[in-house]
DSSP file (Angstrom, degrees, kcal/mol; ACC not computed):
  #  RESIDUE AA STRUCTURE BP1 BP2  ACC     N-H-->O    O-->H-N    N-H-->O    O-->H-N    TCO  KAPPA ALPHA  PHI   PSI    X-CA   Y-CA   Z-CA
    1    1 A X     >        0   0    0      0, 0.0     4,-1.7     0, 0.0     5,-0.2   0.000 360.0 360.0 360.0 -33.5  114.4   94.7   28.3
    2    2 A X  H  >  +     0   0    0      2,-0.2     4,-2.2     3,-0.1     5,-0.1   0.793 360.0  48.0 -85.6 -35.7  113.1   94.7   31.8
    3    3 A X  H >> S+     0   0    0      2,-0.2     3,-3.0     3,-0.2     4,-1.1   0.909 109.4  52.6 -75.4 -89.8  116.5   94.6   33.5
    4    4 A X  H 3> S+     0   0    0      1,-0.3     4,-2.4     2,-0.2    -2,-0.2   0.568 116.5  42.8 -13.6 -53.0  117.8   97.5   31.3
    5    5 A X  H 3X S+     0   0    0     -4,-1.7     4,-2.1     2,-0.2    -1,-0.3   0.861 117.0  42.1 -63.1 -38.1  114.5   99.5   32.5
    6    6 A X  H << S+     0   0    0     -3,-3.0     4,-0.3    -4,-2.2    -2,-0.2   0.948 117.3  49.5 -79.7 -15.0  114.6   98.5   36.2
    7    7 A X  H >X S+     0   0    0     -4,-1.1     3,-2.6     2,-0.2     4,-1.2   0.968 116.1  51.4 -77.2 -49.2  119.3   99.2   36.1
    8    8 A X  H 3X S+     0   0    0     -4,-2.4     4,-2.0     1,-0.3     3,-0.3   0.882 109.2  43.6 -62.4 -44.8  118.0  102.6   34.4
    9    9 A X  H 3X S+     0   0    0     -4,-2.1     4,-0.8     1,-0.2    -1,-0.3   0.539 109.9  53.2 -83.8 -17.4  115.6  103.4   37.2
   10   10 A X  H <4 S+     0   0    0     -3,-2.6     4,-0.5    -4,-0.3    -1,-0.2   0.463 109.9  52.6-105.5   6.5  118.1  102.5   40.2
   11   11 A X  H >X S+     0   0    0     -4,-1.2     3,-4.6    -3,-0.3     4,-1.8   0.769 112.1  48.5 -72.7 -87.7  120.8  105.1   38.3
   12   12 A X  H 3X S+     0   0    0     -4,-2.0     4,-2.8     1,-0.3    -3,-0.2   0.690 112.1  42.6 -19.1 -57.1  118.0  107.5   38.5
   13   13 A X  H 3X S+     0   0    0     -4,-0.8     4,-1.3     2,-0.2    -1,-0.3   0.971 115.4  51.8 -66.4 -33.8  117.0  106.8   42.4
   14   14 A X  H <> S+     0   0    0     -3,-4.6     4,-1.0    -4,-0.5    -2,-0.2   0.990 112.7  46.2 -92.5 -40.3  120.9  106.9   43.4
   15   15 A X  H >X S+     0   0    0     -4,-1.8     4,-2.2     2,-0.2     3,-1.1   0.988 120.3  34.8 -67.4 -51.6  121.4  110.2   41.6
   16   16 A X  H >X S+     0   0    0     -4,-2.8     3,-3.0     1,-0.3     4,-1.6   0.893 119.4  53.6 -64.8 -66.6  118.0  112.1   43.1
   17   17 A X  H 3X S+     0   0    0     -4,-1.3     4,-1.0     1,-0.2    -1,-0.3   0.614 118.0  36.2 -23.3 -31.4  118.8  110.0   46.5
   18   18 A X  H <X S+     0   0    0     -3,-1.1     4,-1.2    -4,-1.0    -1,-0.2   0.691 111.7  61.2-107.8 -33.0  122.7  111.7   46.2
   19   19 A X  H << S+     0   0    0     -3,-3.0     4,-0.4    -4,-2.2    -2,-0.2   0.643 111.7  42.8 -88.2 -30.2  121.0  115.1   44.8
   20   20 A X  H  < S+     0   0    0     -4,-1.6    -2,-0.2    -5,-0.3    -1,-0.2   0.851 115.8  41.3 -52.1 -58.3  119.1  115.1   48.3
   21   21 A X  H  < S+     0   0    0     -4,-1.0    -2,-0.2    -5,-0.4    -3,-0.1   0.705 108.9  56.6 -88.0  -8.6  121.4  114.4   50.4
   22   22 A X     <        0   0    0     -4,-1.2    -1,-0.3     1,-0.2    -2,-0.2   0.625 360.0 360.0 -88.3 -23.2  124.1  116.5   48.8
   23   23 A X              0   0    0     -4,-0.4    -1,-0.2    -5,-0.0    -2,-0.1   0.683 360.0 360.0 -78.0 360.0  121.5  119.9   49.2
């Protein structure tokens, strides 16, 4: 369960990180 939450949460940072750097 805890790996599932923490894989979810480093999609989430690469996409806003990518959503940054892409504006």
């Amino acid at each position: 369960m805890q790996v599932a939450v923490t894989g979810v949460s480093g999609f989430v940072g690469s996409e806003v990180a990518r959503a940054l750097l892409d504006r």
